[in-house]
N, C-alpha and C positions, 0 to 999 in steps of 0.2 A: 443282260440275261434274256435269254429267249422269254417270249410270252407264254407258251405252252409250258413249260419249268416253272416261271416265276407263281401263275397261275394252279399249279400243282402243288405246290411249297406252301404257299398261300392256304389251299385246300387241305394240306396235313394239318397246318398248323392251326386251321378252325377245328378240325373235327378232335384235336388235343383239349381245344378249348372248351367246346360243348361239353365234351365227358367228364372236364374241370367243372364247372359251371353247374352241371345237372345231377352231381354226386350229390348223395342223399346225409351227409353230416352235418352237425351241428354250424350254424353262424351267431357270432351273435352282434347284430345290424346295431352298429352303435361303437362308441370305444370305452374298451374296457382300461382303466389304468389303475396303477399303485401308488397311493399318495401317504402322507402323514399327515394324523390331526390329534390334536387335542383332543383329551375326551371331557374336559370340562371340572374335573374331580381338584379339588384345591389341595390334597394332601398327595394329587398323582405326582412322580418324576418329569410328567410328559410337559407339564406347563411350563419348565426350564430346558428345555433342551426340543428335538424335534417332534414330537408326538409320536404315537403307535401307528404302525405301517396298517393301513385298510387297502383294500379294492374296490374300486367304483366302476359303477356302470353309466354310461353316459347318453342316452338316448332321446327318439323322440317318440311322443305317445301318436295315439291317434289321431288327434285333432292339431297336429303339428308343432304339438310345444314341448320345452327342453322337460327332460328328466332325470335323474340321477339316483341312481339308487345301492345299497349298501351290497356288497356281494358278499356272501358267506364265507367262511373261510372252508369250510368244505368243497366247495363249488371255484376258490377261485382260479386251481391250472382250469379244469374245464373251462372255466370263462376264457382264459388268456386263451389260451386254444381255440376255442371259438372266434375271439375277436382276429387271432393270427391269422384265419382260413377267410373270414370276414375280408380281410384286407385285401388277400391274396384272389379273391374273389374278385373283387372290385376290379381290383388289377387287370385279370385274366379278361374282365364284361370291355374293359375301356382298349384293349388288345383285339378284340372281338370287333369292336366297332372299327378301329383303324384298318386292321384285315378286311373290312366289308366294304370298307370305303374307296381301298388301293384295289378291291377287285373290280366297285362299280367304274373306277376311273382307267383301268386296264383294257376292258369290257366298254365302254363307250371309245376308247379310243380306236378301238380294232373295227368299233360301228362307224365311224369315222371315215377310214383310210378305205373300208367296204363302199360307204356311199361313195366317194371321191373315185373310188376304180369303175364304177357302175357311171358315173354321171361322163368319166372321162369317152369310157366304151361304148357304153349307151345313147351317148347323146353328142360325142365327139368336140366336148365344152374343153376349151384348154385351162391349163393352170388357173393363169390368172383371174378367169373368165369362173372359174369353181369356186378358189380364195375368197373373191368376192360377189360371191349371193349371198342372199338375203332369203328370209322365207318368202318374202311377200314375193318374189322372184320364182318362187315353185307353186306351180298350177294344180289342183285335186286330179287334173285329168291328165295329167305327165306333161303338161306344159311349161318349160324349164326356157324365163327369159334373163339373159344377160344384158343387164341393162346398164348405160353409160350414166357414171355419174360424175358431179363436179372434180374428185378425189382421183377418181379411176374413169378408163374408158375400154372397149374392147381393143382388139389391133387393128379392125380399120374405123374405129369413130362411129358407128350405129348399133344399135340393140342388135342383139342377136336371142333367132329362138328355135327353140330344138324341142324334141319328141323324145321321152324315154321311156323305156318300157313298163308292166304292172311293177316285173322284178325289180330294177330300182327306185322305181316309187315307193316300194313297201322298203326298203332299205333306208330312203328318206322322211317316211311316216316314222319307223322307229328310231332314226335317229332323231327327231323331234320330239317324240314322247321323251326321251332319258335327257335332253338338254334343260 
């Protein structure tokens, strides 16, 4: 998939997200379920057999400890409903993050193959010679040394150093800031 599509797709599919996301209806941050209990009464049905169906809420308070509390019967589709958009929430937040994540990695990689065209043009560094730098190998002042090491060498066996312009310095300023 092209990069301009897949990036586009990408971008429908956050702005779906956000308008999921930043809808103003009810959540309710917790889970809500349907349990049966006892009610305790010794002359109840319920102590033989499953108990009376409740709704619970299941959350955490302020100070980060568990809660539970009795939901109404009046209140409980609202709650179910709330805890179902709750979920679907969550869902949509963690969709959000993975879309943000294939964008930064999309987007660094395009910063990438820019520096490596700029280093090749600019500075007339071959392959190999590009593959293997290092930062400490790029100068603040566009002094770009290829330097021989035990693993690698250049093609003829000595350091080699080149000059590249502001434009692909600032090309490889930001691709150091996003690494």
């Amino acid at each position: 998939m092209a990069v301009s599509s897949e990036m586009s797709r990408l971008q429908r599919e956050r702005s779906r997200l956000i308008r999921l996301l930043t809808s103003s209806q009810d959540l309710a941050v917790g889970t809500v379920a349907r349990v049966r209990r006892k009610c305790g009464n010794p002359r109840c049905g319920c102590l033989s057999g499953q108990g009376h169906p409740q709704t619970i809420f299941l959350f955490k308070d302020d100070q980060g400890r568990r809660r539970c509390k009795l939901v109404r019967r009046a209140d409980e589709v609202r709650m179910h409903k709330a805890g179902d958009r709750y979920r679907k929430w969550r869902k949509a937040l963690n969709r959000l993050r993975a879309i943000e994540k294939r964008q930064r990695q999309i987007l660094l990689a395009e910063i990438k193959k820019k520096a490596i065209f700029y280093l090749a043009r600019q500075g007339g560094l071959r392959n190999g010679e590009i593959r293997h730098l290092r930062w400490m190998d790029v100068d603040s002042t566009g002094k770009v040394t290829a330097s021989c090491r035990d693993d690698w060498s250049t093609k003829n066996g000595k350091n080699r150093t080149v000059y590249v312009d502001e434009q692909a310095l600032a090309v490889l300023r930001d691709l150091r800031l996003r690494v």
